[in-house]
Backbone as CSV, one residue per row, in Angstrom:
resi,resn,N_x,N_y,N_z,CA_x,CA_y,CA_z,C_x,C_y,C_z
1,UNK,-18.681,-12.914,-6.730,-18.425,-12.059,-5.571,-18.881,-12.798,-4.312
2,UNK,-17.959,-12.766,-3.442,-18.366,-13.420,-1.992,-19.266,-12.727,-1.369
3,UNK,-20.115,-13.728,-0.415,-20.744,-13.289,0.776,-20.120,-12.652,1.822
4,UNK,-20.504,-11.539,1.967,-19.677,-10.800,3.316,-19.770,-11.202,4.729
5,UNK,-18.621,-11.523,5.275,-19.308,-12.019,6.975,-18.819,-10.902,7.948
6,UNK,-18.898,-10.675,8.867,-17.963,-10.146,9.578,-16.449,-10.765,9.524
7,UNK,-16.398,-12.227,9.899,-15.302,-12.973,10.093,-14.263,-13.309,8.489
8,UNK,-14.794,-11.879,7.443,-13.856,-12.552,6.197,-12.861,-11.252,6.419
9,UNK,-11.793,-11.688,6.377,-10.894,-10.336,6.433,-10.593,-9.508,5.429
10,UNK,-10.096,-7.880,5.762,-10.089,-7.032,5.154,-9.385,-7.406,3.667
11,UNK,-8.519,-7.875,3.339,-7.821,-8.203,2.705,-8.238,-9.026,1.289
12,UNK,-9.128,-9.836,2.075,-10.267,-10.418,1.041,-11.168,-9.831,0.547
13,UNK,-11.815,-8.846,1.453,-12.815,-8.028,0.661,-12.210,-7.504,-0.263
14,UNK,-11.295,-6.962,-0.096,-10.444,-5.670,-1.732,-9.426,-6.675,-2.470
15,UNK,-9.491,-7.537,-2.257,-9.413,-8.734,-3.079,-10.199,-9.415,-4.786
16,UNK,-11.521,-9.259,-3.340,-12.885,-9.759,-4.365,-13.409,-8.737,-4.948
17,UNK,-13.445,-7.581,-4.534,-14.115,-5.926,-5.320,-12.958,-4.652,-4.846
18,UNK,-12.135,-4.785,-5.535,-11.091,-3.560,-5.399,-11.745,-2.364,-5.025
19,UNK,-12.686,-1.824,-5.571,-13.221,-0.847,-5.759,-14.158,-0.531,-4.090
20,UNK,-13.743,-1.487,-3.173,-13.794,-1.552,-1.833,-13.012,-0.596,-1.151
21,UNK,-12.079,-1.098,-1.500,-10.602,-0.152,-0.895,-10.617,1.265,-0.389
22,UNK,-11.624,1.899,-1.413,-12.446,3.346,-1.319,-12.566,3.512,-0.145
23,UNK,-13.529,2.734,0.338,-14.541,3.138,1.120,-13.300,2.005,2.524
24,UNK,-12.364,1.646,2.654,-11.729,1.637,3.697,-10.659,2.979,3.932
25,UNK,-10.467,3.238,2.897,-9.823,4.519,2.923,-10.099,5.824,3.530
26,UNK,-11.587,5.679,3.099,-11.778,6.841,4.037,-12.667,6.732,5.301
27,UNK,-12.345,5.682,6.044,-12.711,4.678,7.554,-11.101,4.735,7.939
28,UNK,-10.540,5.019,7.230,-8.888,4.794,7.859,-8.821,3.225,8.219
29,UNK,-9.726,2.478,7.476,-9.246,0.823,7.673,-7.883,0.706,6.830
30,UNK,-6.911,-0.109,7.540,-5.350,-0.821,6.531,-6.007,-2.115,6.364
31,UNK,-6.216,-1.793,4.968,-6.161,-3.485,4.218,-5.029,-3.816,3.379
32,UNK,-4.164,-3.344,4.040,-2.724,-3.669,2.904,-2.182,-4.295,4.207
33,UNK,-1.333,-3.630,5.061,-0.313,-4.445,5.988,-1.106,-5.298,6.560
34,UNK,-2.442,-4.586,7.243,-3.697,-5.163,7.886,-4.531,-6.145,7.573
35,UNK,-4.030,-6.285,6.287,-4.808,-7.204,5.551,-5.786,-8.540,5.750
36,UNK,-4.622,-9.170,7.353,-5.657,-10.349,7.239,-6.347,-10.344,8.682
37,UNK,-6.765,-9.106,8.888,-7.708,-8.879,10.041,-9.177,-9.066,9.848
38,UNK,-9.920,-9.537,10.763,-11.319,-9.653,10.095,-12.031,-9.058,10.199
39,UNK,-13.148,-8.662,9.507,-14.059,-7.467,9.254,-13.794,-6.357,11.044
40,UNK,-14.517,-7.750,11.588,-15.228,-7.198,12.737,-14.013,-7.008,13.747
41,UNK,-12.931,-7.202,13.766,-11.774,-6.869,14.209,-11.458,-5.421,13.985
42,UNK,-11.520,-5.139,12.339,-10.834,-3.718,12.055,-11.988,-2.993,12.307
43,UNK,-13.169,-3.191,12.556,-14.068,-2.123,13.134,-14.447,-2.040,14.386
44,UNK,-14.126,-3.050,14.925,-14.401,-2.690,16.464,-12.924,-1.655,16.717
45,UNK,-11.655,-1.976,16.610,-10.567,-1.197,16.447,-10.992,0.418,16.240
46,UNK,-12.259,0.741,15.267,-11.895,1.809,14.709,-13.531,2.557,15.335
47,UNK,-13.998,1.285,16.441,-14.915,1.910,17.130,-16.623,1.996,15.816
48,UNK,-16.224,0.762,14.989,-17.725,1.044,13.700,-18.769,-0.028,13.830
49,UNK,-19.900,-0.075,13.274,-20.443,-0.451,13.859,-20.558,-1.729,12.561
50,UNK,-20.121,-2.946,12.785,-19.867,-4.128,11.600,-21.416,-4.112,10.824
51,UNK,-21.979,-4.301,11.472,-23.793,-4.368,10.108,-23.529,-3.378,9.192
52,UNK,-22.982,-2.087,9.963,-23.601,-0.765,9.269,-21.921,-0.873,7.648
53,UNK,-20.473,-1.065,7.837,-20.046,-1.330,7.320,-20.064,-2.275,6.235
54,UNK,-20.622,-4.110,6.546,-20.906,-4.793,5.919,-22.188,-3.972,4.554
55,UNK,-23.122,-3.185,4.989,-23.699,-3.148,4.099,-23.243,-1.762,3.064
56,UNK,-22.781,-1.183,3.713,-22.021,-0.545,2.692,-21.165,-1.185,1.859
57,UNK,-20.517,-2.081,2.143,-19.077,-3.403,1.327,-20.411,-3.498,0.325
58,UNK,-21.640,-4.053,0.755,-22.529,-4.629,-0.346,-22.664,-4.065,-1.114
59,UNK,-22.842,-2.706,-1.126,-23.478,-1.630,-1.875,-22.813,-1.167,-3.099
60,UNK,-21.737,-1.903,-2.595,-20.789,-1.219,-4.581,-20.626,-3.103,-4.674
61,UNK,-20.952,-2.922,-6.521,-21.223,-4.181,-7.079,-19.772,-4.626,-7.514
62,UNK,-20.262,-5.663,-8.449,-18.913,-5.724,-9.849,-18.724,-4.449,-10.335
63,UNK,-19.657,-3.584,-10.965,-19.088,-3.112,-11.688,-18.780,-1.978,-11.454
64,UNK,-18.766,-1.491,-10.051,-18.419,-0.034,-9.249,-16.815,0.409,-9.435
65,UNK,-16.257,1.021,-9.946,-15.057,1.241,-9.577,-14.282,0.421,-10.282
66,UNK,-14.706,0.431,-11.533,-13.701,-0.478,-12.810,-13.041,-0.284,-13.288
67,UNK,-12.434,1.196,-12.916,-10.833,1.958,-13.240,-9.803,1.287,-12.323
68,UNK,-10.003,0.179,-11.191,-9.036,-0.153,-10.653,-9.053,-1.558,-10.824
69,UNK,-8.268,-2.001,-11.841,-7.672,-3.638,-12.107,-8.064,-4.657,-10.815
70,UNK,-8.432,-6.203,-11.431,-8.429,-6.702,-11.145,-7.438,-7.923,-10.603
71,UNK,-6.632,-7.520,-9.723,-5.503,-7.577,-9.591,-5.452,-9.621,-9.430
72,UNK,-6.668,-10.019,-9.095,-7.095,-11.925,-8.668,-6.727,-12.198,-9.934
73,UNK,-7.136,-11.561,-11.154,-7.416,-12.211,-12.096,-6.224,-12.766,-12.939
74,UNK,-5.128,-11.489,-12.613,-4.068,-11.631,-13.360,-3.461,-13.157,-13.336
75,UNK,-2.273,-13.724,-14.342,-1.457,-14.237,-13.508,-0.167,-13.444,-13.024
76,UNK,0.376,-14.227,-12.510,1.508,-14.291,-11.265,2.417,-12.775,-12.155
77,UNK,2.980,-13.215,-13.465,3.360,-12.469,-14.760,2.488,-11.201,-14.386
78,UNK,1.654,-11.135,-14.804,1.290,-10.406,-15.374,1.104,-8.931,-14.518
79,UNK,1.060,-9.799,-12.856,0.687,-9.242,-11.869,1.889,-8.405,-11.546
80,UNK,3.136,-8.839,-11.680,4.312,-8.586,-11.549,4.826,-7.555,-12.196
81,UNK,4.275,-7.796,-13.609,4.503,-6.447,-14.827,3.462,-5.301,-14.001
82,UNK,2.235,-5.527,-14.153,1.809,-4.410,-13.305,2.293,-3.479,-12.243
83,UNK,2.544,-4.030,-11.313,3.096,-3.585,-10.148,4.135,-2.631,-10.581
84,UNK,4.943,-3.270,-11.383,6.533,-2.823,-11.794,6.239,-1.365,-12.468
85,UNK,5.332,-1.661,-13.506,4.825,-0.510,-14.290,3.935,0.913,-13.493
86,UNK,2.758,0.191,-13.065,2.453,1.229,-12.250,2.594,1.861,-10.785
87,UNK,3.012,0.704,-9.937,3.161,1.326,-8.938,4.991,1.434,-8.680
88,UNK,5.511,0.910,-9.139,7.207,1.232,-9.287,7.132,2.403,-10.007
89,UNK,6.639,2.269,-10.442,6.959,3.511,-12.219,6.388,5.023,-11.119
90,UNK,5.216,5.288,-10.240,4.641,6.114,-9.164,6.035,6.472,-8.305
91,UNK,6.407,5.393,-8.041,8.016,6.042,-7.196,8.753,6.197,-7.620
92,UNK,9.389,5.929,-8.609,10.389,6.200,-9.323,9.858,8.106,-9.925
93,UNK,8.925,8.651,-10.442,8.128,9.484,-10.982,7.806,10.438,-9.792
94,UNK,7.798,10.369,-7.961,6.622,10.905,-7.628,7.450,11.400,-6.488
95,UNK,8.781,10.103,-5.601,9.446,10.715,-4.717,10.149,11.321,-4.927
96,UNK,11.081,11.741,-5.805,11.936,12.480,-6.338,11.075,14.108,-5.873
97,UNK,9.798,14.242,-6.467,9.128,15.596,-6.405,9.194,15.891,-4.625
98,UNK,8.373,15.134,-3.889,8.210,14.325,-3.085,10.125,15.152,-1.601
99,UNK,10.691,14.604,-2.630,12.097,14.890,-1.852,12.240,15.816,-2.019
100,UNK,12.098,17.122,-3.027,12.084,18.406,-3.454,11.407,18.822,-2.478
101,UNK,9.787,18.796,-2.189,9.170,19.700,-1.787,9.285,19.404,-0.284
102,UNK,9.337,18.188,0.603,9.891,17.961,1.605,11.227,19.053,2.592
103,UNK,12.171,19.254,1.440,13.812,19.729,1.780,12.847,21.386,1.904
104,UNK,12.492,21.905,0.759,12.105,23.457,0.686,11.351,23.344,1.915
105,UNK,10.330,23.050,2.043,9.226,23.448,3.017,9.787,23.920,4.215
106,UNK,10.350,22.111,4.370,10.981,22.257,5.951,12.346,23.344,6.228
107,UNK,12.597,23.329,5.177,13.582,24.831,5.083,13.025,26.258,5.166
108,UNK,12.102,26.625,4.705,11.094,27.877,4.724,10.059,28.572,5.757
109,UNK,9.364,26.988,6.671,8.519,26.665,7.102,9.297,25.979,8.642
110,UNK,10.375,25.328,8.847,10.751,24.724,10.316,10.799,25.077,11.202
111,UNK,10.735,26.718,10.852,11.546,27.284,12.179,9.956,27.421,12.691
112,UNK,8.936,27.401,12.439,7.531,28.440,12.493,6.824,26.603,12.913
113,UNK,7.200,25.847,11.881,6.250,24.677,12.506,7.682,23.913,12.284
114,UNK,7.896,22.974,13.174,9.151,21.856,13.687,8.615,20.766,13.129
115,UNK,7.250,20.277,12.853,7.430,19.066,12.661,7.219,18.710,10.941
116,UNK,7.787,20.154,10.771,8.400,19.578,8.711,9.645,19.371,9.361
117,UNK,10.112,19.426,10.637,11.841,18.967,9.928,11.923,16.915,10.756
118,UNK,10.376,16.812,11.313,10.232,15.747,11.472,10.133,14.885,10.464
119,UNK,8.974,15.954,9.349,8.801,15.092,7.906,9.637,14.619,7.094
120,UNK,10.492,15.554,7.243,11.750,15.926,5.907,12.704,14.295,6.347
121,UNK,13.363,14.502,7.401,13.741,13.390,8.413,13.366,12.178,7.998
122,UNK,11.520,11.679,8.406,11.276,10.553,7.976,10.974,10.256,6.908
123,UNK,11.048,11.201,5.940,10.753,10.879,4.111,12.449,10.748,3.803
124,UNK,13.351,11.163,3.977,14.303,11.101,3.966,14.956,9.256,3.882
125,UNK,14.253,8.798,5.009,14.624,7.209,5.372,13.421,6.506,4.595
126,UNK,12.314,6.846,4.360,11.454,6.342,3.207,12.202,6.132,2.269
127,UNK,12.383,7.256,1.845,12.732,7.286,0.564,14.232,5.896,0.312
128,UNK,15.257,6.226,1.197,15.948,4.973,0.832,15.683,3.553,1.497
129,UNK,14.530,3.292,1.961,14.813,2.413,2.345,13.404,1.771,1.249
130,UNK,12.672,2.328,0.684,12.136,1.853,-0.512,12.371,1.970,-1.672
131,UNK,13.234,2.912,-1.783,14.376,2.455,-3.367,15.014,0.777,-3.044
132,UNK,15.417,0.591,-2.062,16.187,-0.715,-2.092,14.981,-1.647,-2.242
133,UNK,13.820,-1.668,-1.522,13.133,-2.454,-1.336,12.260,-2.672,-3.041
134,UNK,11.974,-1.775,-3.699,11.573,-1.907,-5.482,12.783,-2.209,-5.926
135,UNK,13.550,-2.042,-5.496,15.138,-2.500,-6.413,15.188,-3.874,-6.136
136,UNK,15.085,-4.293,-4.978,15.092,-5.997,-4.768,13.854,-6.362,-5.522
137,UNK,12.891,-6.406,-5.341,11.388,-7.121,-6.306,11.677,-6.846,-7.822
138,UNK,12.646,-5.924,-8.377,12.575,-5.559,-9.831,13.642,-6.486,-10.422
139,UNK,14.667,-6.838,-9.183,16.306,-7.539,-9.758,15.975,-8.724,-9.116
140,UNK,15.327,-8.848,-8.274,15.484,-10.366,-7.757,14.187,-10.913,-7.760
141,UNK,13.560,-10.551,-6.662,12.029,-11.534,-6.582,11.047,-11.386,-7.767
142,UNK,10.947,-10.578,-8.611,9.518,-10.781,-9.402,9.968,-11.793,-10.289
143,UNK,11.516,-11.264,-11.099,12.097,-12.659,-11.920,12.031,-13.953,-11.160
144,UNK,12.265,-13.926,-10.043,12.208,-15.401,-9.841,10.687,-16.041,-9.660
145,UNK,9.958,-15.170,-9.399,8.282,-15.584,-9.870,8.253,-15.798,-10.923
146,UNK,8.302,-15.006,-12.277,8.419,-15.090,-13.196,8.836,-16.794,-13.626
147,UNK,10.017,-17.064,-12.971,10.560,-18.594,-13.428,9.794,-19.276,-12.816
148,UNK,9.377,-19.042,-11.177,8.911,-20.001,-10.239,7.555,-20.346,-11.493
149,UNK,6.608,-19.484,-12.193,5.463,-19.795,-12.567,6.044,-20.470,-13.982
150,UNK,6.804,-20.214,-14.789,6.911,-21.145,-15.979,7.416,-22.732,-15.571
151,UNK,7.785,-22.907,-14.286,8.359,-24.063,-13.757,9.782,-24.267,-14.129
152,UNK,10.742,-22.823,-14.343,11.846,-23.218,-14.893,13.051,-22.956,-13.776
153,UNK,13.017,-22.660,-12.940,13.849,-22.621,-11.493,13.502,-23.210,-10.128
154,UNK,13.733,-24.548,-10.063,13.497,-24.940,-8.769,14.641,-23.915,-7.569
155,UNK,15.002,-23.391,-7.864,16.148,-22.292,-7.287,15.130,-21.551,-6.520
156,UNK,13.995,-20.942,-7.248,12.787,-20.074,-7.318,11.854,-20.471,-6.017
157,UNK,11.986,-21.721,-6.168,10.610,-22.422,-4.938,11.219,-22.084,-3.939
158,UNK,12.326,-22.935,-3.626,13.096,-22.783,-1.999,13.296,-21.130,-2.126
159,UNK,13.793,-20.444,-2.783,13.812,-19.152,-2.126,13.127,-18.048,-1.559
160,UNK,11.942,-17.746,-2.833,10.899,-17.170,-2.641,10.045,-17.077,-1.424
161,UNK,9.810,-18.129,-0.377,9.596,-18.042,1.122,9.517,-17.407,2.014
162,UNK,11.055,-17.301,1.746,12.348,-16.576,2.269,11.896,-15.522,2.407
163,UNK,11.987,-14.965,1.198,12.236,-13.666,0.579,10.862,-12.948,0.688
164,UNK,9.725,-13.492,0.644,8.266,-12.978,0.596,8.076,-12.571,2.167
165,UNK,8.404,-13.429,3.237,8.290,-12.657,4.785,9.383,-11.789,4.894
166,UNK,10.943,-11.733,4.333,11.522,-10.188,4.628,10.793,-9.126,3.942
167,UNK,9.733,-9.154,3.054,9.328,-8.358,1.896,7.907,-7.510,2.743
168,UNK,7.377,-8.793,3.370,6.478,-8.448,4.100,6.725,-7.848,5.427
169,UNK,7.903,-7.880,6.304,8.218,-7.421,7.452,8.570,-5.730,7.049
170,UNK,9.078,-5.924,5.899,9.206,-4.143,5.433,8.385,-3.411,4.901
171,UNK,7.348,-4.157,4.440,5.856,-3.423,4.266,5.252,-3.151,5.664
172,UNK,5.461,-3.673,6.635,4.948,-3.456,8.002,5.262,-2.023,8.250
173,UNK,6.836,-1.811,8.100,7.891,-0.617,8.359,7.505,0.562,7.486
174,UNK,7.008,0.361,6.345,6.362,1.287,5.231,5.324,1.616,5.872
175,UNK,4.145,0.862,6.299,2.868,1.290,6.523,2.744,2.300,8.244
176,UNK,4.083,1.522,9.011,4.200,2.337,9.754,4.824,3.736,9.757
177,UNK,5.715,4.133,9.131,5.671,5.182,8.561,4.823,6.128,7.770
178,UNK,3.928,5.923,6.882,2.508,6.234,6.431,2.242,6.702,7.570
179,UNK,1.782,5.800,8.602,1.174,6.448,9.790,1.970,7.913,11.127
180,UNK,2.788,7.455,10.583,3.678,8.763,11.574,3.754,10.221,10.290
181,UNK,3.513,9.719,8.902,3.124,11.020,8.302,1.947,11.540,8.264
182,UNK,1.253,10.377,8.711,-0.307,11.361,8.595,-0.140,11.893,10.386
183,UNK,0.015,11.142,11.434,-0.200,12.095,12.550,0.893,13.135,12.090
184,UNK,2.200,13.702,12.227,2.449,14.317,12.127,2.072,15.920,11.031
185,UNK,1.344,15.616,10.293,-0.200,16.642,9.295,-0.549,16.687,9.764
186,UNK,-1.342,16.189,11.068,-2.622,16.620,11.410,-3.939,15.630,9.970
187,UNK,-3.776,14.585,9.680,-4.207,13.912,8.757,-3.873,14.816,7.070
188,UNK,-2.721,14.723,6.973,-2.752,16.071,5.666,-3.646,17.228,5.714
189,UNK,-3.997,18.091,6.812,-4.711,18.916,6.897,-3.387,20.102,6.963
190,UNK,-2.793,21.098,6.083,-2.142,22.190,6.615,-3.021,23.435,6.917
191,UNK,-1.897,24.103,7.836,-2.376,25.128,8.714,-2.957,26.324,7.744
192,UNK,-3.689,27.225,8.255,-4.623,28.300,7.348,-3.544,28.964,6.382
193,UNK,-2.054,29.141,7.194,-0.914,30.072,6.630,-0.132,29.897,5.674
194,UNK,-0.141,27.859,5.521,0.138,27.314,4.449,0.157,27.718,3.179
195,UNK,1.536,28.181,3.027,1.680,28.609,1.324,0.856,27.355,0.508
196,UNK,1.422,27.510,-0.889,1.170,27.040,-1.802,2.214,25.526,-2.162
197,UNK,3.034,25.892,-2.180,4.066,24.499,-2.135,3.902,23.235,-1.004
198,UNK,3.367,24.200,0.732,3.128,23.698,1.983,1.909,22.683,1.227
199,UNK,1.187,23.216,0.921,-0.651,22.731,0.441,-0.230,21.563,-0.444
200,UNK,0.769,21.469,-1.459,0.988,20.386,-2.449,1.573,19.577,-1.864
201,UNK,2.054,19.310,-0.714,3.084,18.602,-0.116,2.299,18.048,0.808
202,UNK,1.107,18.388,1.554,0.373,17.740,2.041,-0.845,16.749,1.311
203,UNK,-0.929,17.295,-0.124,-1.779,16.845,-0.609,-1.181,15.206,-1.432
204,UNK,0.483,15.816,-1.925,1.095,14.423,-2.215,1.458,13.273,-1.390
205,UNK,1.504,13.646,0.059,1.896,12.720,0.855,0.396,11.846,1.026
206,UNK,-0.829,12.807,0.962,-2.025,12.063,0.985,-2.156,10.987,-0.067
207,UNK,-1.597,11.423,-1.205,-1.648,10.658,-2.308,-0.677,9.419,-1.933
208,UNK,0.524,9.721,-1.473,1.714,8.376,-1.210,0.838,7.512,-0.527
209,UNK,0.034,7.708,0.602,-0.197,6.929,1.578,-1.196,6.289,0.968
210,UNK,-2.293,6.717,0.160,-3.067,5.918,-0.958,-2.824,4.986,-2.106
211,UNK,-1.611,5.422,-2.427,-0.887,4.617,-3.577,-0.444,3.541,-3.007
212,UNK,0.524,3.574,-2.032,0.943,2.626,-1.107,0.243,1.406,-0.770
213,UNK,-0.709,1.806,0.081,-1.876,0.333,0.380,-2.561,-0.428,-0.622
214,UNK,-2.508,0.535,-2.654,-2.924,-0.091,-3.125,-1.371,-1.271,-3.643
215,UNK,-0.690,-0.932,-3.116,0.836,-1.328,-3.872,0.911,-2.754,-2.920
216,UNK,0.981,-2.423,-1.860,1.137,-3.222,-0.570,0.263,-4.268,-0.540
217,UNK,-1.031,-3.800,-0.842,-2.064,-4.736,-0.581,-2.165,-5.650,-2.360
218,UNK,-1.608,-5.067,-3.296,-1.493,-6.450,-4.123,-0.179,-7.309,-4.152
219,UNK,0.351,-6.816,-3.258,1.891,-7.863,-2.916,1.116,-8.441,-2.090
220,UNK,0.802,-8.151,-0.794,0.708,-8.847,0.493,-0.567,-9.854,0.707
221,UNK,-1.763,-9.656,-0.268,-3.054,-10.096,0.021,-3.369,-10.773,-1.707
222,UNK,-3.096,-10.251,-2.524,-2.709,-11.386,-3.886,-1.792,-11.724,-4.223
223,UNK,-0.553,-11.700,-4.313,0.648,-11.674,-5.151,1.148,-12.780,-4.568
224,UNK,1.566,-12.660,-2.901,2.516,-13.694,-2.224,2.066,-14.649,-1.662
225,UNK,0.465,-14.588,-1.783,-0.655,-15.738,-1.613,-0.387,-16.643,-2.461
226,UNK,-0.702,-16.373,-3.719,-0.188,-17.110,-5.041,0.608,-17.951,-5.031
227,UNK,2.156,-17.303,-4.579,3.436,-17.387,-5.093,3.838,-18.607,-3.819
228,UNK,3.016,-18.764,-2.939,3.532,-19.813,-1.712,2.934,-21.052,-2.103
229,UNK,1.631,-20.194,-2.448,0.861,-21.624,-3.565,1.372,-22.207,-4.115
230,UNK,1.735,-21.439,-5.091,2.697,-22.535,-6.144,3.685,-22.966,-5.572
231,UNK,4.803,-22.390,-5.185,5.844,-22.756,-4.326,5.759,-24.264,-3.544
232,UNK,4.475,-23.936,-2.945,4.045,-25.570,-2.014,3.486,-26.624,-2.742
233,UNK,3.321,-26.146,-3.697,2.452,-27.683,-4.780,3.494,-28.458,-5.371
């Protein structure tokens, strides 16, 4: 486990102890798109005070939080199957509900509060514009990692580049969206009047936006680190 500086970026910390991520989560630090900001960057940003953060980072060890994979350790494979499995397998499983309770709400609920038909709207363009985006990494880029790491597609090297900064410019577009669903909640907080369906719909979008940075942040801060690596050797 590394020494913490101010100057090591977010990205690295939940890198080296996943089980970090926690405790940016609920600082509202992005260590997924944000990833390669440095300590003392994303807390002056968020107005914190870097000593008092750093020693909290210290405070959870190795073995804090060992329900969440070690995503360094994997290889390239293996990292790839993961992703595919659990956090593909989360969208494929979660927006669908996700698109259900979105359409009702803002149907039940728009006329009384307007900005479900803001939600409905921008989950609407989520939703397809990250089906395409797991549809490309599932049909195109992870296989060609896959080859790039057995050394069996020089096809794989020159492309992958490419393909890893459009991958990353649309994780930008994801995370910014995240953020126009939480202001628009009120941080997933619904109103006192909030049915019951209203309450699950705030509570799943809390969940998307958590799942997400862990999804994001092992593409963007392990995965395509790797994959340029090899690529350049």
């Amino acid at each position: 486990m590394q020494n913490i500086t101010s100057e090591t970026t977010v990205g690295e910390l939940v890198k080296d102890v996943p089980a970090r991520s926690r405790i940016f989560d609920n600082l509202r630090i992005d260590y997924c798109c944000g990833g390669k900001k440095t300590l003392a960057e994303a807390c002056q940003a968020k107005g914190l005070d870097t000593a008092t953060i750093i020693a909290m980072l210290d405070a959870i060890g190795d073995g804090v939080g060992s329900a969440l994979p070690d995503a360094d350790k994997m290889t390239l494979g293996e990292l790839c199957d993961y992703i595919q499995t659990v956090h593909h397998g989360y969208i494929r499983k979660e927006l669908p509900r996700l698109d259900f309770m979105t359409r009702k709400v803002a149907a039940v609920h728009g006329e009384h509060e307007p900005r479900l038909l803001q939600i409905r709207q921008l989950f609407q363009l989520f939703l397809e514009k990250i089906t395409e985006h797991t549809k490309q990494e599932d049909e195109e880029v992870f296989p060609a990692i896959r080859a790039l790491e057995k050394a069996s597609a020089e096809d794989s090297r020159k492309a992958l580049p490419e393909l890893l900064k459009k991958l990353e410019h649309e994780h930008d577009n994801t995370g910014a969206a995240l953020e126009k669903f939480k202001e628009l909640t009120d941080s997933y907080t619904p109103p006192e009047w909030a049915c019951n369906t209203f309450r699950a719909l705030y509570d799943a979008l809390s969940e998307l936006e958590r799942e997400t940075h862990q999804h994001i942040h092992k593409e963007n801060n392990v995965l395509f680190p790797k994959v340029r690596a090899l690529a350049a050797a």
